[in-house]
Structures are given as structure tokens and as C-alpha cells.
N, C-alpha and C positions, 0 to 999 in steps of 0.2 A: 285949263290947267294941265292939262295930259299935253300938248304942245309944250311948256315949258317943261316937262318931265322929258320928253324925246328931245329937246335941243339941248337939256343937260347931258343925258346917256351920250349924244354925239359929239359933245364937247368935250367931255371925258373921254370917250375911246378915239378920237381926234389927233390926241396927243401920242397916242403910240403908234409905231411905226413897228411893220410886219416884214419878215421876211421868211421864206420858206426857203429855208438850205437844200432837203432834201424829200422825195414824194418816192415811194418806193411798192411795188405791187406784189403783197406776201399772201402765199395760200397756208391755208388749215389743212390737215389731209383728216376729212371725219368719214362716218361709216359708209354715206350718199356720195364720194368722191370726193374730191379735193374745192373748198371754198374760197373765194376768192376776198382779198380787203386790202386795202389802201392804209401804209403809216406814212403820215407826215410829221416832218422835224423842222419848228418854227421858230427864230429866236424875236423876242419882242423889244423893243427899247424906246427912248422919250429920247436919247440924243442929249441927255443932261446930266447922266451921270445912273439912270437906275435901266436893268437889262434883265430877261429871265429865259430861260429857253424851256420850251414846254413840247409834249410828242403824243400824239393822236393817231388811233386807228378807227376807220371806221369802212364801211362798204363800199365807198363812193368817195371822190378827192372832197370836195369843200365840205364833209361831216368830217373828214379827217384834218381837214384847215381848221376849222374848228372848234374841236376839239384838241385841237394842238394848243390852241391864242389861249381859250381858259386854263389849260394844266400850264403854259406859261406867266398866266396872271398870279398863277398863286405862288408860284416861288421869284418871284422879282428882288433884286439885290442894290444895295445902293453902294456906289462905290462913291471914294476920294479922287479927284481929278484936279493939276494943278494948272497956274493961271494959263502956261502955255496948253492944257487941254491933253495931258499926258497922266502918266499913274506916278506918286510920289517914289517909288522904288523899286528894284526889282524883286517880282515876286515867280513862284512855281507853281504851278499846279496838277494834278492828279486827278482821272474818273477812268476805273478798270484799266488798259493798259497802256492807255495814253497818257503821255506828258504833256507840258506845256513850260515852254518856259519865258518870261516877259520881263521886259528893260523898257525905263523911260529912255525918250528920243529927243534929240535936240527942237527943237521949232522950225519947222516946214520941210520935216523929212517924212511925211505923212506914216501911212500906217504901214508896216512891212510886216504881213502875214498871212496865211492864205486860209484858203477853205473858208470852215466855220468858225475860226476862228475870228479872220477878218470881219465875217459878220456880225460876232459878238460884239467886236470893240469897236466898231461903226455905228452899231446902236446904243452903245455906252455913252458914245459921244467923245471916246479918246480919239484924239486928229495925229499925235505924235509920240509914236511906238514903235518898237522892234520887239514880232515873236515868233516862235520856233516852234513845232511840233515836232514831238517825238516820238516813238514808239509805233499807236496805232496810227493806221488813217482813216478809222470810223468817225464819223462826221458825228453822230451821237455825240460820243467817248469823249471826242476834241471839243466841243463846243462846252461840253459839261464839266472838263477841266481847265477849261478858259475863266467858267464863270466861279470854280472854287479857287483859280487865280486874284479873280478880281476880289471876290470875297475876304481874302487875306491882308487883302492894304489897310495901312490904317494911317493917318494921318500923323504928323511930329506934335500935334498936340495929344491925339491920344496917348503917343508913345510915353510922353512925357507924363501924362497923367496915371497910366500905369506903373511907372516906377517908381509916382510921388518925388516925384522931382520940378523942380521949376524950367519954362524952354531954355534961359539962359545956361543953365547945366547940362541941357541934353549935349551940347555940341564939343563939351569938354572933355 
């Protein structure tokens, strides 16, 4: 019975794919001298449409891998992706003083983005996009305003259902 409990845990974490943007070596200055510890900046995604980015500190790099994939587990996001595997509109986004700003793409113009951003929306599973960063270029800042990018889409049926409208009226 504990065997079929471990092949489920591993088929469930199976599905997410990991990528560590950035590993960074910060001291504490306490009264004994300066301490040493490791944050890692993870974003997580399935490549189907759900992504989350999570950040870890700990003493040592893989307590801070970590501890990065859990605090990314718990803010995971489900975006709208359409059939060509793009976002249905343009959307913006904000975290501290980074921008982000994103355009769907035509079909087989891949992803044009950099940093961590790129990695967001490669773990989203968007194949056809254009995005810009603006402002900062903290890898944090950019990646967490990617994912309050993506957070903002909403599909033409929501949209529609929000203003109590029917789809054939949205387009008029």
C-alpha cells in the first residue's frame, strides 16, 4: 500500500516542470559576523496552461530549491490559452517597479521574451507571444509581473458573461 502512495506523490509532481531563474548568495550581518544563505527564484509550470513562481532561502542551495517549488506550489495560476497556444489579448502587468507588457502572436513566431519572463510563459505552455519588460530588470519583480500579467486574461466567454450579454453581442 505505501508503494502505490509513492507512485502517486511521483506522478503528481511528475507533471510539473521546474526551473530555477536565479540562485543568489546573501549574508545577514548579525552580532558573531556576517552569515551566510542561499535565495533561490523558481518558477513552476505543467506546460498546459497553470504556472506559479515561488522564492526560497535557506543555508545551503537545494533547502533553497526547495523551498522555492513549495511557496511556488501554493500560488499557481490558471491562465486562458488559445487553440494556436497563445493569450487571447493584450494584457500588462505590474510587481514593484517592473512592467511587463504582452501581445498575442501570430502561429510559429515562438516566444519573444527574455529573462524570466521567458521562463514564465514556457512553463505556461504559451508557444506564440510577444513581451517587453520595462522598467526593472530584477528577475523577482519581472517574473511576478508576468504572472499578474497572465492573471488578468479572461477569456470572450467570460467577458461576455460579465456584462450579461450573449457572445453573439460581444462582437458588435
Amino acid at each position: 500500500m505505501s508503494n502505490k502512495r509513492k507512485n502517486t506523490k511521483n506522478k503528481e509532481d511528475s507533471q510539473w516542470e521546474e526551473r530555477v531563474v536565479q540562485i543568489r548568495r546573501v549574508t545577514k550581518v548579525v552580532k558573531g559576523g556576517k552569515k551566510l544563505s542561499f535565495r533561490a527564484i523558481l518558477v513552476i509550470g505543467d506546460e498546459k496552461g497553470q504556472v506559479g513562481v515561488g522564492i526560497g532561502k535557506a543555508s545551503d542551495v537545494i533547502g533553497a530549491v526547495k523551498k522555492a517549488v513549495t511557496d511556488a506550489k501554493k500560488d499557481i495560476i490558471k491562465i486562458p490559452l488559445t487553440q494556436f497556444d497563445s493569450i487571447p489579448h493584450p494584457t500588462n502587468g505590474i510587481s514593484g517597479a517592473a512592467s511587463i507588457i504582452m501581445r498575442p502572436s501570430s502561429q510559429g513566431s515562438g516566444v519573444i521574451a527574455g529573462g524570466a519572463v521567458r521562463t514564465v510563459l514556457e512553463l505556461a505552455g504559451v508557444k506564440n507571444i510577444l513581451a517587453k519588460q520595462l522598467g526593472s530588470s530584477n528577475p523577482l519583480n519581472n517574473a511576478r509581473a508576468a504572472l499578474n500579467a497572465l492573471s488578468n486574461l479572461r477569456t470572450f466567454q467570460e467577458a461576455a458573461q460579465d456584462r450579461s450579454i450573449s457572445m453573439e453581442n460581444l462582437f458588435r
